[in-house]
C-alpha positions in Angstrom: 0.0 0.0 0.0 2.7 2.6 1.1 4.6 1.3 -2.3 1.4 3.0 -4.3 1.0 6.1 -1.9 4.8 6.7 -3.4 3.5 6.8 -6.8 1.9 9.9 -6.6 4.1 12.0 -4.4 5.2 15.8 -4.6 7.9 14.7 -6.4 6.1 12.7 -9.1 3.5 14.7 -9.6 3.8 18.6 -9.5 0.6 20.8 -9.4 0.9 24.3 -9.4 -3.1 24.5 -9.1 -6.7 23.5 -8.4 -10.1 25.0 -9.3 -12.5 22.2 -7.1 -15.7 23.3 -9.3 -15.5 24.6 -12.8 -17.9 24.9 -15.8 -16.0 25.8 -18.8 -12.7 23.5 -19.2 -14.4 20.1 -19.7 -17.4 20.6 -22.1 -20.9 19.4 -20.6 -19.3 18.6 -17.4 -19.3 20.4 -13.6 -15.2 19.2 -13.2 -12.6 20.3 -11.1 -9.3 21.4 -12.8 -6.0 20.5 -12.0 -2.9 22.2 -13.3 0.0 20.1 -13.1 3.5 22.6 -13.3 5.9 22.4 -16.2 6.1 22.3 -19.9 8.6 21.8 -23.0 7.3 24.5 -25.0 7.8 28.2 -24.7 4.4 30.1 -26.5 5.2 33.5 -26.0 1.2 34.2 -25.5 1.0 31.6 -22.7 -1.7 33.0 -20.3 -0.3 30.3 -17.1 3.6 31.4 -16.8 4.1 30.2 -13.3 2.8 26.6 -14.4 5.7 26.9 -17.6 8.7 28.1 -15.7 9.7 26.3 -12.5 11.8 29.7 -11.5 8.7 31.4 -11.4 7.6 29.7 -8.0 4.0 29.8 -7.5 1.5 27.6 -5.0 2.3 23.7 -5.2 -0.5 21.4 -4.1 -0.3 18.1 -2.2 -1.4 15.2 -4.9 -2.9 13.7 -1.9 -4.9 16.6 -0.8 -6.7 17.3 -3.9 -7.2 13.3 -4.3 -9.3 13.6 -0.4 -10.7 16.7 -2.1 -12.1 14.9 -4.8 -13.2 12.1 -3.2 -15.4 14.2 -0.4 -17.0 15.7 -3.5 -17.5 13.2 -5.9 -21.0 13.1 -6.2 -21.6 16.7 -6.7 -18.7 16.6 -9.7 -18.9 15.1 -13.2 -15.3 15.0 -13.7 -11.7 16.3 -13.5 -9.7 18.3 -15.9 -5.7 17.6 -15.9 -4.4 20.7 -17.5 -1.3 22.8 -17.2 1.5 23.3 -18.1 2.0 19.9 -19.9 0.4 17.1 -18.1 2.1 13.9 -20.2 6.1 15.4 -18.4 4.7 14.3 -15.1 6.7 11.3 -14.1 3.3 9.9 -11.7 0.6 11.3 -14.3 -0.7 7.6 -14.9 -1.2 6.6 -11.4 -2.8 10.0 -10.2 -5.2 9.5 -13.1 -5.8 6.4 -12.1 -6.5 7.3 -8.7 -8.8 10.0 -10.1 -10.5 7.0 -12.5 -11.2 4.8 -8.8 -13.4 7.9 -7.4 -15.6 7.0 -10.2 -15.0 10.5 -12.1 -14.6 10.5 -15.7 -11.4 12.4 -16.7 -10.0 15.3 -19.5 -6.2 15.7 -20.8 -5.2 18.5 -22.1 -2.1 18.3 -24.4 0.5 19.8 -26.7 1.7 16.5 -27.7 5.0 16.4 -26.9 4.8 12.8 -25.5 2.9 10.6 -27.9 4.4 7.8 -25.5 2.4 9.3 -22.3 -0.3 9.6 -24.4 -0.7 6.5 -26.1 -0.1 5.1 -22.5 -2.9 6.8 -21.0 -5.4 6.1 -24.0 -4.4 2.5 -24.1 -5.0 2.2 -20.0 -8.4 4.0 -20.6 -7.9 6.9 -18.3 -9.0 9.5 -20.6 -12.5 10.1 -21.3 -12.2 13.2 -23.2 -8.9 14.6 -24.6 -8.1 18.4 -25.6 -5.0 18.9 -28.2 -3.3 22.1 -29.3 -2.1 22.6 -32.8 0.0 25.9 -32.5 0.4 26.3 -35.6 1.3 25.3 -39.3 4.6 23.0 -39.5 6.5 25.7 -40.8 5.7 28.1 -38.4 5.4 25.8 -34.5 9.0 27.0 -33.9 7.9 30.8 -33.6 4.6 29.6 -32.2 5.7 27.2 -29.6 8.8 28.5 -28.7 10.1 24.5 -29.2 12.2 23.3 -31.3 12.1 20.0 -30.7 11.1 16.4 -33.5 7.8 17.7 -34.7 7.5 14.2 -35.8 6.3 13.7 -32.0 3.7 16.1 -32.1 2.2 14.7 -35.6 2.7 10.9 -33.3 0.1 12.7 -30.8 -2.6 13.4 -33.5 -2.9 10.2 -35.1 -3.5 8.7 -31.6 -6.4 10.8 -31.3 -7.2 10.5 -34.7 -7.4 6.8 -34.1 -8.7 6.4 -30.7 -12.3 6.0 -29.0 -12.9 9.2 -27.3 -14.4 12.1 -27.8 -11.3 14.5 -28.6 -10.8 18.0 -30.2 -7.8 19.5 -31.1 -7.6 23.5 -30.8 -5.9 26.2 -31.4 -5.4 29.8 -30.5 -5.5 32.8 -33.0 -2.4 35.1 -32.3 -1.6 38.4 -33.6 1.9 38.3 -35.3 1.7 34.6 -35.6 -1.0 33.7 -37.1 -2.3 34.5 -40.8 -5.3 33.6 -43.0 -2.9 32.0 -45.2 -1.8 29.5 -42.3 -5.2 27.9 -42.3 -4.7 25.3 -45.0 -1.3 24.0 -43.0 -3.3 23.8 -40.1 -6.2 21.9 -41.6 -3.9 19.1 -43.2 -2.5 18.7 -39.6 -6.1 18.6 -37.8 -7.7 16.5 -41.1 -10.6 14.4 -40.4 -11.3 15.8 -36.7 -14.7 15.4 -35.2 -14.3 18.9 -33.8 -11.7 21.8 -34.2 -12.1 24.5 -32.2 -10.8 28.4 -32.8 -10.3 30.7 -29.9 -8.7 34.0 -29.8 -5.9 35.6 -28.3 -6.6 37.7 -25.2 -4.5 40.3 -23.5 -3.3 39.9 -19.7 -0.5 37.9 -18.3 1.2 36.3 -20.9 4.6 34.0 -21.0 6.2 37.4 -22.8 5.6 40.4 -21.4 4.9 41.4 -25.4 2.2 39.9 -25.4 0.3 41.4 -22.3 -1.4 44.0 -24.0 -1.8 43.2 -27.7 -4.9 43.9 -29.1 -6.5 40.3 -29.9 -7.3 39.2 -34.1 -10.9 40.9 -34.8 -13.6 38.2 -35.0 -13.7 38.6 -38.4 -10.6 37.1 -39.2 -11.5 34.1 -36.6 -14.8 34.1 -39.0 -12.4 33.6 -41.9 -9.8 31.1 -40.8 -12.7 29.3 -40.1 -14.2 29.2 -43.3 -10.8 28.3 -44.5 -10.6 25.5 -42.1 -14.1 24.0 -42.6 -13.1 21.4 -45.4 -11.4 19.9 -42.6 -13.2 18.7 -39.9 -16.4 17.0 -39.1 -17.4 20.6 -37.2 -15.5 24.0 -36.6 -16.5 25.9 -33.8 -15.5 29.0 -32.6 -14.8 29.6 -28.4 -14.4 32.7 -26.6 
């Protein structure tokens, strides 16, 4: 027992957050959100800073705690949202979810994609119900976008697993001035091709991951109307959020 309680210590599992009720980050659920600290990419319009960079300190959160949280208030939630950061770094992410799966509460991932191994892992144990994937941008451009320049061979690894698995997914991704064009929606499409849902949201001023960023003016809605015309042929649906 003490051998399992290991598995999901401070030092396996790092969360720089919790919401315990939330309506908006796990669609048609009442789920509590965790934010787990830490993450490979570098998106200079990241609104959650502290959970990117470990020098930027920030609350930390017992695993444990949250998991006693949980379970007093499992009947009044659907479900829990693992977000961050990047959830799939976390060396105890499988056992927490698992431990989150055994209160009987369905779960979401949130993703960049950066561990297709993690991923696979966690679709393949079934402790994902729904799964939320962020396409930064077109290939040629996920450098600028994500601030990564790592095998983008692993991020393409990560869409075919949703692509190919059994639950509801969607991938996303956020409309940035100075990044993102009308003429980038064709790239973008052939990445997110044959998606049940893509879903456009735009950029919004405040605390971002580059202090550039704080206060540029977000993309008008017409040009989210536009990229998503151009991005219709795509997917199944193409919705617009925010």
């Amino acid at each position: 027992m003490e051998a399992k309680r290991r598995e999901i210590t401070m030092e396996s599992v790092s969360i720089g957050g919790y919401i315990p009720t939330g309506f908006l980050d796990y669609p048609g659920a009442t789920a509590a959100v965790v934010f787990m600290k830490g993450c490979p990419f570098r998106c200079p319009f990241c609104h959650n800073p502290e959970m990117v960079l470990p020098e930027a300190g920030g609350e930390s959160f017992d695993p444990d705690e949250i998991l006693g949280d949980l379970e007093r208030r499992k009947n009044f939630l659907d479900g829990v949202c693992v977000t961050g950061g990047e959830p799939t770094i976390q060396e105890g992410l499988i056992p927490f979810l698992g431990k989150i799966r055994s209160l009987g509460l369905r779960v979401k991932i949130d993703t960049n994609g950066v561990r297709p191994d993690v991923l696979e892992e966690v679709l393949a144990r079934g402790l994902a119900d729904y799964a939320a994937m962020d396409i930064k941008a077109p290939r040629e451009k996920y450098g600028p976008a994500s601030g990564w320049n790592g095998d983008f061979s692993l991020v393409k690894k990560s869409i075919s697993l949703l692509l190919g698995s059994n639950i509801p997914f969607e991938f996303r991704t956020t409309l940035v001035p100075g990044i993102h064009g009308l003429e980038d929606a064709p790239g973008i499409g052939d990445l997110v091709r044959g998606a049940p849902l893509y879903v456009l949201q735009r950029f919004r001023p405040g605390s971002t991951l580059d202090p550039a960023f704080a206060e540029t003016q977000p993309l008008g809605a017409w040009f989210a109307e536009a990229f998503r015309e151009r991005v219709l042929p795509f997917a199944n649906e193409v919705r617009l959020r925010g």
